[in-house]
C-alpha positions as CSV (number, residue, x, y, z in Angstrom):
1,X,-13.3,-26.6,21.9
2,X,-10.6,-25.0,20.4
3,X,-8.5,-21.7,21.5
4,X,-9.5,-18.4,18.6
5,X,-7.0,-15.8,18.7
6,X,-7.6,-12.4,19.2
7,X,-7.1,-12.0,15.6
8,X,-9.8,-14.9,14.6
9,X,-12.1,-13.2,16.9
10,X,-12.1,-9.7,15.1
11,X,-12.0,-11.2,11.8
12,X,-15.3,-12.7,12.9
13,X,-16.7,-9.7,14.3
14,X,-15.5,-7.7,11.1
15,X,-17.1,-9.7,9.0
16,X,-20.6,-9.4,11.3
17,X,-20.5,-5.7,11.3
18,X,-19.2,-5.2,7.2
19,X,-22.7,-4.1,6.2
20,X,-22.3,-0.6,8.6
21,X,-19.0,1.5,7.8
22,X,-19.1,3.4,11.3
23,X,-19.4,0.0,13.3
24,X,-16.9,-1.5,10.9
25,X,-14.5,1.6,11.8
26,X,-15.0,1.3,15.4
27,X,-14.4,-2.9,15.6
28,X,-11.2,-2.8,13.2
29,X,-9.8,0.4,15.9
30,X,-10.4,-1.7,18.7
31,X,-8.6,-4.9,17.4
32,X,-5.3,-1.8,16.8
33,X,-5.5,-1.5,20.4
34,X,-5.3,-5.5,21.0
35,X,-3.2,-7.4,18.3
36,X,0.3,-7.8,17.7
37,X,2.0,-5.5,14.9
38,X,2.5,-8.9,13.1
39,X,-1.5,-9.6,13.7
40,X,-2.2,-5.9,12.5
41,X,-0.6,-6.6,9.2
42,X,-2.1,-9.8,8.7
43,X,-5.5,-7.9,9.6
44,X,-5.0,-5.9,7.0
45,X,-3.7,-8.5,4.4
46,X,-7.1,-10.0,4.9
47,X,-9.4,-7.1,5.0
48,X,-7.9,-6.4,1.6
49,X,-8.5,-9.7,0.5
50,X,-12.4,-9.9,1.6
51,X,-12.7,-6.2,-0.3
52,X,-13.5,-4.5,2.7
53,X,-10.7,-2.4,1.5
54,X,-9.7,-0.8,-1.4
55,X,-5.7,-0.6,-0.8
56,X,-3.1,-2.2,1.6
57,X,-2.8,0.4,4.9
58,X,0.4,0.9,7.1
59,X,-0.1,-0.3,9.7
60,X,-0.1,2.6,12.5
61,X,0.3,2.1,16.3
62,X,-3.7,2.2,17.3
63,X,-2.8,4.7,20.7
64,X,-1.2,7.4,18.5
65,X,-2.7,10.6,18.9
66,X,-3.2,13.5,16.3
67,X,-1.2,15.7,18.4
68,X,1.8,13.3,17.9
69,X,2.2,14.3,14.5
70,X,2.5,10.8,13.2
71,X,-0.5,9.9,10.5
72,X,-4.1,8.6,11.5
73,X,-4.7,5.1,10.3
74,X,-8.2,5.2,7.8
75,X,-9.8,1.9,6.6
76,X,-11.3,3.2,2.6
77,X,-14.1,1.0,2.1
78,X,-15.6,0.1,-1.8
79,X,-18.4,1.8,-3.0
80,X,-20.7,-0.8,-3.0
81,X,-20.2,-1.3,1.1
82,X,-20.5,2.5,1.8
83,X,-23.5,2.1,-0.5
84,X,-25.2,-0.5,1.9
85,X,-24.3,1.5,5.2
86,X,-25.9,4.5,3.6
87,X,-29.1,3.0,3.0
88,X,-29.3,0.9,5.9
């Protein structure tokens, strides 16, 4: 069997967890805290690419806090998924 990345991994679990907005937050936080910056932007190439966004993020460090100063990373989903969670 083969070796999955880290990124692999939470691309799966993104993709399993894309019908609820709140676990989708929480998952896509938790792989900030794991990948590599260059794994963070291809995260977010991909979200943007499966529609699970509605614009390209910068990517933020995932350990920055509010008090820092320094801008909190938000994931916008499309309508039609914050539709779903909603009636889920």
């Amino acid at each position: 069997m083969g070796k999955t990345s880290y990124l692999d991994y939470y691309k799966t679990i993104l993709e399993k967890v894309s019908f609820d907005k709140n676990l989708l937050m929480k998952e896509y936080h938790k792989a900030l805290q794991v990948l590599q910056e260059y794994e963070k932007k291809e995260l977010n190439n991909w979200l943007n690419s499966q529609g699970f966004i509605q614009q390209p993020m910068t990517v933020v460090s995932a350990n920055t806090s509010r008090s820092s100063g320094k801008q909190t990373q938000m994931l916008s989903l499309p309508r039609s998924s914050q539709t779903r969670s909603a009636s889920a």
